[in-house]
C-alpha positions as YAML, in Angstrom:
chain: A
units: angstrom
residues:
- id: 1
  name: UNK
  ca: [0.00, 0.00, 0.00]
- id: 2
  name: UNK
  ca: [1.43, 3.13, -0.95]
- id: 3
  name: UNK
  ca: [-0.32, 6.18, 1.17]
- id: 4
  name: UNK
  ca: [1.82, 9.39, -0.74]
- id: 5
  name: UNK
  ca: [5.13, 9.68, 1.10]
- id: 6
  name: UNK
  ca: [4.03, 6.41, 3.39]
- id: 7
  name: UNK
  ca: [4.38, 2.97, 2.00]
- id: 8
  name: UNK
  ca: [3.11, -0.16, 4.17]
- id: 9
  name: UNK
  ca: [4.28, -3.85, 3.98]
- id: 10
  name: UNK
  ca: [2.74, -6.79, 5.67]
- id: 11
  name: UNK
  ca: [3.91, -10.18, 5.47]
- id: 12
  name: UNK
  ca: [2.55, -13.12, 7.50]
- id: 13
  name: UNK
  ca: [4.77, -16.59, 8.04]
- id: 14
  name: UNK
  ca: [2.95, -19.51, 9.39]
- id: 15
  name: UNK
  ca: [5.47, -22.56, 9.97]
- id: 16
  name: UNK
  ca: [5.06, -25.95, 12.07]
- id: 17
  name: UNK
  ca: [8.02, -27.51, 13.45]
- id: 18
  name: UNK
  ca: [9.09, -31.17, 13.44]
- id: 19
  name: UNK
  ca: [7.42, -31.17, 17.15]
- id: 20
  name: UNK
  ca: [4.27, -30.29, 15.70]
- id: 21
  name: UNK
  ca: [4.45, -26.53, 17.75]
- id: 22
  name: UNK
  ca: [3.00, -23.89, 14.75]
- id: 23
  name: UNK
  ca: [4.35, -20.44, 15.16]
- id: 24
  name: UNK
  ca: [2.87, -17.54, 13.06]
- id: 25
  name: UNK
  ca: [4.50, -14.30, 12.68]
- id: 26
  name: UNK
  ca: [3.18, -11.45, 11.14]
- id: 27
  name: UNK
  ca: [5.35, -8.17, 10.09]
- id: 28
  name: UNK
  ca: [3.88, -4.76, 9.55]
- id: 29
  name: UNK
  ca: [6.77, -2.18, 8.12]
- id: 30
  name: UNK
  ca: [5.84, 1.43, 7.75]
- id: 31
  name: UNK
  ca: [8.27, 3.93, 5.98]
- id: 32
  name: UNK
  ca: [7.27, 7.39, 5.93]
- id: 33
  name: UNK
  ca: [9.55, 10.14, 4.44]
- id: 34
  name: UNK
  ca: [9.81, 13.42, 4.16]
- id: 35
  name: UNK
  ca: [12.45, 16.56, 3.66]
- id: 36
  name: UNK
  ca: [13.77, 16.83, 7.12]
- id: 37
  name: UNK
  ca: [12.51, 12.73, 8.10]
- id: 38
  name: UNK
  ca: [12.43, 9.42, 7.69]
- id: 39
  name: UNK
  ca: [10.15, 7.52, 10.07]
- id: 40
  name: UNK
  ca: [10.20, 3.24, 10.17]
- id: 41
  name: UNK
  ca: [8.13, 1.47, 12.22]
- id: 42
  name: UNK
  ca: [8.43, -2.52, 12.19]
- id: 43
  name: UNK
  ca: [5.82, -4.19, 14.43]
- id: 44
  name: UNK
  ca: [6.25, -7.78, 14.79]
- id: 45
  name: UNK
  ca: [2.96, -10.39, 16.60]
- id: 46
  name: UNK
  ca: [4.42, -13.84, 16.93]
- id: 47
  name: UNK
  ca: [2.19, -16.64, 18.28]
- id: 48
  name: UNK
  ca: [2.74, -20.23, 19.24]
- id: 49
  name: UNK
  ca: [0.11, -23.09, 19.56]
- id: 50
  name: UNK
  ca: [1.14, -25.69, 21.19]
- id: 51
  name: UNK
  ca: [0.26, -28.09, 18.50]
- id: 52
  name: UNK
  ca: [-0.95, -26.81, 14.53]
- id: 53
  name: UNK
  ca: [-4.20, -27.75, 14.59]
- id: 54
  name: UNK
  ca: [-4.99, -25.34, 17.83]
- id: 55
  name: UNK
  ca: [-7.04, -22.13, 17.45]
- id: 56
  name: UNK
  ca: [-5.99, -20.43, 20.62]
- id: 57
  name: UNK
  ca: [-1.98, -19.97, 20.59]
- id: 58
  name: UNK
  ca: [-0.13, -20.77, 24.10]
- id: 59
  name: UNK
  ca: [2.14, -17.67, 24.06]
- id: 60
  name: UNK
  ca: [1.79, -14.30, 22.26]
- id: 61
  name: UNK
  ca: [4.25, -11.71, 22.01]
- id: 62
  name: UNK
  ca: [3.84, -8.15, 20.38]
- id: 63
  name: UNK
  ca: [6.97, -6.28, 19.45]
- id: 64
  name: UNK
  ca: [6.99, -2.50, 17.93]
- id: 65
  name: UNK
  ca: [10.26, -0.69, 16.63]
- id: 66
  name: UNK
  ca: [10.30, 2.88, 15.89]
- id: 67
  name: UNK
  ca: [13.11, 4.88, 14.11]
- id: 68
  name: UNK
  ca: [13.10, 8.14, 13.30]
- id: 69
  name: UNK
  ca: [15.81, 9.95, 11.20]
- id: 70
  name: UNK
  ca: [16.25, 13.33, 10.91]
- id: 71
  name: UNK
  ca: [17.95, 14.70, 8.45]
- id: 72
  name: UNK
  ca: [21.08, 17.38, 8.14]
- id: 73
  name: UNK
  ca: [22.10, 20.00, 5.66]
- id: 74
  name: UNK
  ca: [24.33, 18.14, 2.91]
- id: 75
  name: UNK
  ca: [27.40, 19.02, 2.32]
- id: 76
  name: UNK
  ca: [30.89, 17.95, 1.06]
- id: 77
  name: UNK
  ca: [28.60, 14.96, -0.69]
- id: 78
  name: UNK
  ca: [27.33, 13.52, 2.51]
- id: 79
  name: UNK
  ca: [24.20, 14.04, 4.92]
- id: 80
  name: UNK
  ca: [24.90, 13.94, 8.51]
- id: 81
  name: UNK
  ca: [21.99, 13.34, 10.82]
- id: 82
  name: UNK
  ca: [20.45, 12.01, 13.91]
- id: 83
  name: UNK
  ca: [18.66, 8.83, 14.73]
- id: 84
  name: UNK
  ca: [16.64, 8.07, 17.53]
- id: 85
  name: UNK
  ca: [15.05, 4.13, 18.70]
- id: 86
  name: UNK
  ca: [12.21, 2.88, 20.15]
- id: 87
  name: UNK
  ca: [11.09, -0.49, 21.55]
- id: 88
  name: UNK
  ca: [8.36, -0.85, 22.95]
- id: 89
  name: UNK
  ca: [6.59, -4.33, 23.94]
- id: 90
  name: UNK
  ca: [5.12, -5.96, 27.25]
- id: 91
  name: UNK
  ca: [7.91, -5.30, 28.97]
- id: 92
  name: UNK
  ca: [8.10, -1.67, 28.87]
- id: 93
  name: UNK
  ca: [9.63, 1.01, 26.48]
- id: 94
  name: UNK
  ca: [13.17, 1.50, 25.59]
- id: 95
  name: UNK
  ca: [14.75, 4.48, 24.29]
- id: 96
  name: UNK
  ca: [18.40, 4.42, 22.71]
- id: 97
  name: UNK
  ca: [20.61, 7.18, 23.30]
- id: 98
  name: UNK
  ca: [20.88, 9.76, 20.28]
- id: 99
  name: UNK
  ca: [22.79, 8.57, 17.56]
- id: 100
  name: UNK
  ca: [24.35, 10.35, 14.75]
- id: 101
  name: UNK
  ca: [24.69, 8.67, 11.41]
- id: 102
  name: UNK
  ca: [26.37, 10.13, 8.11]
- id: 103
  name: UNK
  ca: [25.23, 8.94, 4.50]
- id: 104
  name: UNK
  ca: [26.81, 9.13, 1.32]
- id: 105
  name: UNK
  ca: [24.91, 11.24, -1.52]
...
């Protein structure tokens, strides 16, 4: 799905293991950019049933990754920046420390 200057990807991946344990994982990736941005989001829900033909899964977990880039003045054919990460699941949220990044025109 392409929503102007956001584009959305979803995959799902439904596997069952030699123990008979099916695990499905589905992946939602969100890029949105702008001038002065770019914003990715990854959210990952993995579930396990304790056998595949089970409808209710025995574990569940719900991850959600959020970088933001913003974006310098070029110059000398490069871009330095900042970048700033998110994590946030069951636990709790998680905040990286700034970090700077450079990239190459």
């Amino acid at each position: 799905m392409d929503l102007g200057n956001t584009t959305e990807t979803q995959v799902t991946v439904e596997s069952v293991g030699s123990n008979g344990v099916k695990r499905v994982v589905e992946a939602l990736v969100r890029l949105t950019t702008t001038d002065r941005a770019v914003e990715r989001i990854l959210t990952i829900h993995t579930r396990l049933f304790a056998r595949y033909q089970h409808r209710i899964p025995a574990f569940k977990f719900l991850q959600t990754f959020i970088i933001d880039e913003i974006r310098g003045i070029a110059e000398a054919g490069c871009r330095k920046g900042e970048l700033f990460m998110t994590i946030v699941d069951e636990t709790g949220v998680y905040r990286s420390p700034l970090a700077e990044v450079k990239t190459f025109l």
